[in-house]
N, C-alpha and C positions, 0 to 999 in steps of 0.2 A: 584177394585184397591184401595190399602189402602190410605187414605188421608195422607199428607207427606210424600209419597216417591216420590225420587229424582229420575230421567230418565238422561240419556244423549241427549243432544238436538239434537232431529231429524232435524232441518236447518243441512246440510253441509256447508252454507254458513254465517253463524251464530256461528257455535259452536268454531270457534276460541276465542272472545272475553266472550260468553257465552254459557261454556259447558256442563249446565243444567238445568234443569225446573225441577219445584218442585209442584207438585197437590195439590191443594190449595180446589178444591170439595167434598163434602161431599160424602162419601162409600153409603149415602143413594140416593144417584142420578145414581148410578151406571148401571142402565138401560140405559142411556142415552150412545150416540156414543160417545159424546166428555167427556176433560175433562179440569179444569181453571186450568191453569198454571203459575207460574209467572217464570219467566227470573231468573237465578243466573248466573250475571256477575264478570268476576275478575274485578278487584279493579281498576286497571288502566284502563280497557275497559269503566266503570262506569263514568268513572269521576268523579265532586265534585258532588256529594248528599246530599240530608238530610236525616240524621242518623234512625229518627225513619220513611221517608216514604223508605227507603231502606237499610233496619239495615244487620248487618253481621251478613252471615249464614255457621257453619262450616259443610263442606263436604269433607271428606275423606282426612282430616287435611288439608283443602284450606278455607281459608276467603274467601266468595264469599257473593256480594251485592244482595239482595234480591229487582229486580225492580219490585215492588208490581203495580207502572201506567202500567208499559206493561203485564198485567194480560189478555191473552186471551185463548178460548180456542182450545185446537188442537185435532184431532180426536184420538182416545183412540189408537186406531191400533197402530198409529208410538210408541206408549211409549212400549219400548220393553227393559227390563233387567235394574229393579230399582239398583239403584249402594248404596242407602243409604235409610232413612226411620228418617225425623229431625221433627217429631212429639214434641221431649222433647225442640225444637225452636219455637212452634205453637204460644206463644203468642207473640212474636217477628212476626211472618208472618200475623197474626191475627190485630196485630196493622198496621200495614202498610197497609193492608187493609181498616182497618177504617181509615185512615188520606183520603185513593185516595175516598172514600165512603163520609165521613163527613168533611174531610177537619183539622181535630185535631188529 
């Protein structure tokens, strides 16, 4: 599964405020079941954030907040029909990474 594409969020219960998760793991772990995902919330769901730990990610012309703290992982099975692929966003996702990692 390529790293940075974008799935629609398998929560049914969830995907109102956040309609997708974006695979955040490296293609070379991909033996594994699961895979780390972080949250793309809309903007009003988000509420006030900080910019670089939840920077803005475009997906299919929507600004959508990239919640890098709620990073977990979900089993690979549900991510079914990537809708996008925000690789050319990796270092925006990559930082917000490191801030929930190191704190900067």
């Amino acid at each position: 599964m390529p790293q940075y594409d974008v799935f629609p969020n398998p929560s049914a219960s969830a995907a109102n405020g956040i309609p997708f998760v974006v695979v955040i793991q490296s293609e070379l772990l991909d033996a594994l079941a699961t895979r780390l995902v972080v949250p793309l919330a809309e903007p009003h769901s988000a509420g006030k954030v900080p910019a670089k730990l939840c920077p803005l990610i475009m997906v299919e012309h929507r600004r959508l907040h990239a919640l890098a703290h709620y990073a977990a992982p979900l089993p690979a099975r549900l991510l079914r029909g990537p809708v996008a692929n925000v690789a050319t966003q990796a270092g925006a996702l990559v930082a917000a990474m490191d801030v929930v990692l190191s704190g900067v």
